[in-house]
C-alpha angles and dihedrals in degrees: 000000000000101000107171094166126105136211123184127200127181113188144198111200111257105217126217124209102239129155086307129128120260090234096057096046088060092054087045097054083036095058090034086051093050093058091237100129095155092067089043085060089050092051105048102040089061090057084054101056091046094045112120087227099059092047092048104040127079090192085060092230094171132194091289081206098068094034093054086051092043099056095039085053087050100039088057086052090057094245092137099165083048096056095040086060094048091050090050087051078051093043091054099048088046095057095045090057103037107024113021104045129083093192105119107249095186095110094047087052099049093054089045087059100039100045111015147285095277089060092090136013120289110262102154143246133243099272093055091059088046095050098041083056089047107049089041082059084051093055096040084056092050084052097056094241102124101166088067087048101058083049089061095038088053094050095045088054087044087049098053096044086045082053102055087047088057095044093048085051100042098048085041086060089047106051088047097056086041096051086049093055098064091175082066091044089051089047097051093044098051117104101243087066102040083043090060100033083052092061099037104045083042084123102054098100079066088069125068128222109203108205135261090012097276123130110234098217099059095050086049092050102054083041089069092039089062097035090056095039082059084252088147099179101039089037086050092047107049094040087050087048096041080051094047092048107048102026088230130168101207099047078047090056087048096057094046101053097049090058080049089054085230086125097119136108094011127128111204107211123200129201122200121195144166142008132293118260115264133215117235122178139249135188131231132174100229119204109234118208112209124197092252081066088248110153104226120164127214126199102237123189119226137169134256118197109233124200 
C-alpha cells in the first residue's frame, strides 16, 4: 500500500484507579505529569516483573494496571515495538477478564460503583480494550506496518460497536428489575434523596456523554486510516459518524474534503493532554421504606465523578 500521509501524535499517559495503592498512584501521575516517561516505564515495568500475577500465571495475564503504564511510557518514548508488546501483555489480561471468563463478575462490579475504583482488582473496562487496540494501531503505523494497523484499527471499531450491544442490554435489565422493586423506586423518588443528589451530581453538565458508548476519537482516527489507505466506504462512514457524534469543524472539514477529493498534502497533528476523570465517594442516609411503613434510614455509599 502506498500510504504517503502522516499523523502525528504526541501522548501523556492517562492513568486509570485499579487495585493500586494510593501512594503509588501519586508517584505514577507525578512522574506522567513530569514528562519523564522514560523513568514511568522504569517504573512500571519493575512493578511488572515483580507482580504476583505475572509470577503465578502461565497465560501471562499480567497486572493490566502497570501494562497499560508501561506501553504508554514506552509508546511516548517512541519505542513502538516495546509498547506494542506491553499492550499485547494488557490485551491479554483484558480479554481474559472481560471477554474470556464465564465467572459472574456482577458482585465485584457492584462494590467498584458503590464504594470506588480501588474496592476490587483492576480488570478493565470497555474503553480500555477500545484505546490499547487503538494506540497499537498508532505504533504499528509509526512502524510502517500498515497492514497490522488496519487489523487494530478493525478490532478497536468491532470493540466499540460490541460495547454499545452489551451496554443496551445491560441498562434495559436494569430498569426492568428496578421498576419491579417499588420500595427502591419510593426511596429514590423521595425528596431527601433528589434534594442530595441534586447537590452532589450539580457538575455533571461539565461531563459529556458521547452517544451510543463509543469514543469519538477513536472513530475519527481509524476514519482517516481508511480514507488515506483509499478505503472510500469505511473512510466516508467513520468520518460522517465522528462528525455526528462531537459536533466538530474540523472532523466536518475532513469530511468534506475526502468526498472533494482535496485530501492530499495535509498532516493531521494530535495533541493528547490530562488526566481521566476519578470517582471519589460520598455518603448519604437513605430512608427505607418497609413494608410495616416504618421510616428507617440506612448510610449508602455513592460516586461523584472528580476532574
Amino acid at each position: 500500500m502506498n500510504f504517503v500521509k502522516v499523523i502525528v501524535v504526541s501522548s501523556i499517559v492517562m492513568s486509570i484507579f485499579g487495585c493500586v495503592a494510593t501512594s503509588e498512584v501519586k508517584e505514577t501521575n507525578k512522574i506522567t505529569s513530569s514528562g519523564n516517561y522514560a523513568k514511568m516505564a522504569k517504573y512500571a515495568e519493575k512493578k511488572l516483573k515483580g507482580s504476583f500475577l505475572n509470577k503465578l500465571s502461565e497465560k501471562k495475564n499480567v497486572d493490566l494496571y502497570w501494562a497499560l503504564q508501561a506501553g504508554s511510557a514506552r509508546r511516548n518514548l517512541g519505542d513502538y515495538e516495546k509498547s506494542n508488546q506491553w499492550f499485547d501483555d494488557a490485551e491479554n489480561t483484558y480479554k481474559f477478564h472481560n471477554e474470556d471468563s464465564i465467572l459472574d463478575k456482577a458482585g465485584d462490579v457492584v462494590v467498584s460503583f458503590l464504594v470506588n475504583d480501588k474496592a476490587t482488582d483492576y480488570k478493565g473496562e470497555v474503553y480500555d480494550g477500545v484505546m490499547i487496540n487503538t494506540y497499537k494501531a498508532l505504533n504499528y503505523l509509526a512502524l510502517g506496518d500498515h497492514a497490522k494497523t488496519r487489523v487494530e484499527f478493525n478490532r478497536s471499531v468491532d470493540r466499540q460497536r460490541r460495547a454499545k450491544q452489551v451496554f443496551d442490554a445491560e441498562i434495559k435489565q436494569k430498569e426492568e428489575e428496578l421498576a419491579k422493586k417499588e420500595n427502591v423506586l419510593q426511596t429514590l423518588n423521595s425528596d431527601t434523596v433528589k434534594n442530595k443528589f441534586t447537590a452532589e451530581y450539580s457538575n455533571l453538565d461539565k461531563f459529556k456523554v458521547y452517544p451510543d458508548f463509543v469514543n469519538p476519537y477513536t472513530t475519527y482516527i481509524s476514519g482517516l486510516f481508511y480514507a488515506l489507505s483509499n478505503d472510500r466506504e469505511k473512510g466516508m462512514n467513520k468520518l460522517k459518524e465522528a462528525y455526528a457524534m462531537t459536533d466538530n469543524e474540523v472532523i466536518k472539514k475532513d469530511f468534506e474534503n475526502y468526498i472533494k477529493g482535496v485530501f492530499d498534502n495535509r498532516a493531521w497533528v494530535f495533541f493528547e493532554n490530562g488526566l481521566s476523570a476519578t470517582k471519589e465517594e460520598f455518603n448519604i442516609h437513605l430512608p427505607l421504606f418497609l413494608v410495616t411503613n416504618k421510616l428507617k434510614y440506612a448510610g449508602v455509599s455513592f460516586p461523584r465523578l472528580k476532574n
